[in-house]
N, C-alpha and C positions, 0 to 999 in steps of 0.2 A: 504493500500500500504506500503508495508518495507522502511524505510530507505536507502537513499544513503552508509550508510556504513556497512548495512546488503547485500545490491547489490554486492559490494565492494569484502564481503565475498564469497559470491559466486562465482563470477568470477575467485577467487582466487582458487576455491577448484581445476581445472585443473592444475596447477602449482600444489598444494601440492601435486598431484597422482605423480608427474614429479618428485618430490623431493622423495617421500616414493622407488619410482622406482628406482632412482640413489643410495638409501641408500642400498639397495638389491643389484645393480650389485656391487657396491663396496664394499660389503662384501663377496662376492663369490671370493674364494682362486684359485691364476692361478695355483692350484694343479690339479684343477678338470678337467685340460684340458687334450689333448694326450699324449703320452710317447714323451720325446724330442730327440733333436738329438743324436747322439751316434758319438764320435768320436773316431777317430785312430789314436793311436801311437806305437811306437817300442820298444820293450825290450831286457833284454840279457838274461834272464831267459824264460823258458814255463811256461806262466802262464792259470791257469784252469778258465771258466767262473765262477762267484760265489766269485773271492779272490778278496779281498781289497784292493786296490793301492792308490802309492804314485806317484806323477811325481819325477824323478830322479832328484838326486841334479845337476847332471851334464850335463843335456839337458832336454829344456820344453814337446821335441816332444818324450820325454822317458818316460815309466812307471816303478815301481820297486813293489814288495811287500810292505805292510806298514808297517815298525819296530814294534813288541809289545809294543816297550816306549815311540813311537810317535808319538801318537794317534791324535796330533797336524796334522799331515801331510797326513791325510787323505782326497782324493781325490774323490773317485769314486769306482765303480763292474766294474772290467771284464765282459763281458757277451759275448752271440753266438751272430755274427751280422743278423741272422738269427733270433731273438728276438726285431730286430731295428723296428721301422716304418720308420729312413732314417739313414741312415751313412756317415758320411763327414772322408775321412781318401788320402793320398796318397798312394805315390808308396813306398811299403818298411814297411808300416804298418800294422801289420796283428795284432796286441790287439786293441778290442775296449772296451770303458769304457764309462759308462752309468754314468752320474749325476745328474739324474733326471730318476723320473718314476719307474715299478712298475718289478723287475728283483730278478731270487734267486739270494742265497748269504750265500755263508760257512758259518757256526758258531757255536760253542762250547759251553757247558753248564758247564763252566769252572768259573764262575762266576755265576752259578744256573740255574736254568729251564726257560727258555723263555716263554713271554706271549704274547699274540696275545695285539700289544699296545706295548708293551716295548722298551727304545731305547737301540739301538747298535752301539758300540765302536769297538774298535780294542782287541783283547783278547791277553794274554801273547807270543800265537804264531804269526808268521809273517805274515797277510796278512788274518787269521781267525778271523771273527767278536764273539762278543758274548754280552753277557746283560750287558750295559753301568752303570757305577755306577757315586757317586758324585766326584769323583777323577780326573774323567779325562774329556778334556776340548775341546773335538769334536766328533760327531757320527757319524756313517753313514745313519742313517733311522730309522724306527720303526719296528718293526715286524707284520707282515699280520697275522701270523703263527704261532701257539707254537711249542715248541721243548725241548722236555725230552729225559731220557734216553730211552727212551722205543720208542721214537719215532727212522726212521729208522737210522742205524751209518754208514758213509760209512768210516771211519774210527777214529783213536784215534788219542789227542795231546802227546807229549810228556809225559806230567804230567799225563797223561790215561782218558783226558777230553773227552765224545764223539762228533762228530762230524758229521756233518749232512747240510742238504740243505733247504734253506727254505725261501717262498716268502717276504719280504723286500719293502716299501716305501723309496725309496733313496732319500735321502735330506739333503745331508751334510750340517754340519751347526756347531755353539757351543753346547755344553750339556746343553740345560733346566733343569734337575738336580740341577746343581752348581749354579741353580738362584734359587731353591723353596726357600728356606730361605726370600727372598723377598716377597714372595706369604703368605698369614693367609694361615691357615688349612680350615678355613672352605669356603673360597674362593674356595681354592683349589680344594676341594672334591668335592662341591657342578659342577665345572668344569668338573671335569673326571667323576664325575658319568655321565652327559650329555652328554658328548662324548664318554665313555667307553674307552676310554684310558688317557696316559698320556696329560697332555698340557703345552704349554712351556707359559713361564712368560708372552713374548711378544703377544704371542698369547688372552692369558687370558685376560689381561689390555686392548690388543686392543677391546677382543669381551666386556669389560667392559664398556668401552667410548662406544661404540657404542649403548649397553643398555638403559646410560643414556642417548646420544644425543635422542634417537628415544623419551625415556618419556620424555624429556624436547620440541622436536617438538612437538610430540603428545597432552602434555598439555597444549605448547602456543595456539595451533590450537582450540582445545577447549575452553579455556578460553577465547579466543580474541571473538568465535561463541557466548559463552553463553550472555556477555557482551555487545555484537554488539543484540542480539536478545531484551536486555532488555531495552536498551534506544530505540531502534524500536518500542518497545513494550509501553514502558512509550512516544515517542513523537506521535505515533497513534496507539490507542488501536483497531483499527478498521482492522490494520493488522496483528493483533498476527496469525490466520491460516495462512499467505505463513509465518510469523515469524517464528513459530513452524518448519514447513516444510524446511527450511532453514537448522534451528536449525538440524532437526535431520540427515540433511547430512554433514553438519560439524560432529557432532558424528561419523557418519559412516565414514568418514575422517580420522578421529583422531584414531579411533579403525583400521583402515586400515596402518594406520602409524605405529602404535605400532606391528600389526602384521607383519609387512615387517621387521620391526626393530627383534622382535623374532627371524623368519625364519634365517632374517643375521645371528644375533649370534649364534644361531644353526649349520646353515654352517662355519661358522669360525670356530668353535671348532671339530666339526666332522671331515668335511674332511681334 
């Protein structure tokens, strides 16, 4: 017969699925979820689905271009509200601007060839996205999409940069960029190889902690089993088979744990 604190373990093992389960939902990104709302504001300008906006200094319920130098004040894509899943705007508002979710969006190869993964900023023209570098200190999203010369132009910037349309992850935020410096190399790499794209500092760290919380659960869980099995084991030798038996669903516990904790970080960094 096993010990009272082999029982103990057991009883326990429905609570650990409970926790391995929570460690998973909490690391699914509320990226994964719908396109969110799309809201409506007013301009003074015509502005095309796809350009970059600012809200206007001069009213919240206004949108404007985004200065090429103030890459700070990036807002949101115009887009067709024909692309919304819902639209909240009133009377007198016909721009909607998406801040979230998954919309084209102008951009220039004015700063090099886009990769599918790459973030985007505001480029030297008004209101034109393009490949975000360490300098500047907000994006708009990541690139679904690449975009070269060769890809199609529907027209030029000034500077004779081509320009072009192309699917977009909107996610305004600060530049990840201007934080690698905080991140090792080989942290790093070892990160975007498993995601295929870039990954932002907070993102990293976070799927980091997680790694380790999930080994540090996974090997309490274990160790507490294998320990619990052997003074079972050493105060009645006559129960080592349910001990064993015990034992090897703790194991499976524990290897259950670690894989939930995998999966998370996989999702964290991917999507």
């Amino acid at each position: 017969m096993a010990s009272p604190s082999f029982r103990v373990s057991e009883l326990n093992i429905g609570r650990l699925l409970i926790v391995s389960s929570a460690i998973f939902l909490l690391t699914v990104p509320l990226t994964a979820f719908a396109q969110s709302f799309v809201s409506g504001f007013s301009s003074k300008e015509a502005l095309q689905p796809g350009m970059v906006v600012a809200v206007s200094k001069d009213s919240k319920t206004s949108v404007e271009l985004v200065p090429g130098s103030e890459d700070w004040r990036i807002y949101g894509v115009v887009i067709d509200p024909a692309d919304a899943t819902a639209v909240v705007a009133e009377e007198g508002q016909n721009t909607f601007v998406a801040t979230n979710g998954r919309y084209p969006v102008l951009v220039s190869i004015e700063n090099g060839i886009i990769e599918s993964g790459d973030y985007l900023s505001i480029s030297s023209t008004d209101g034109i996205a393009a490949k975000a570098g360490t300098g500047q200190s907000k994006i708009i999203g990541h690139a679904l999409e690449e975009y070269s010369s060769r890809s199609a132009v529907l027209t030029q910037t000034a500077s004779g940069s081509a320009v072009g349309r192309i699917l977009v992850d909107i996610t305004p935020g600060k530049n990840p960029l201007r934080s690698e410096t905080l991140v090792p190399g080989p942290l790093r790499r070892t990160a975007e190889a498993i995601a295929g794209k870039n990954v932002s500092a907070v993102r990293l760290y976070g799927a980091l902690a997680i790694f380790l919380f999930t080994i540090a659960v996974a090997g309490a869980v274990l160790w507490v089993g294998v320990r619990s099995g052997i003074i079972a084991i050493g105060r009645n030798p006559l129960s080592r088979g349910s001990a064993y038996k015990a034992l090897a669903q703790v194991l499976v516990v524990s290897v259950l744990i670690f894989a939930v904790g995998v999966i998370g970080v996989y999702l964290l960094l991917k999507l």
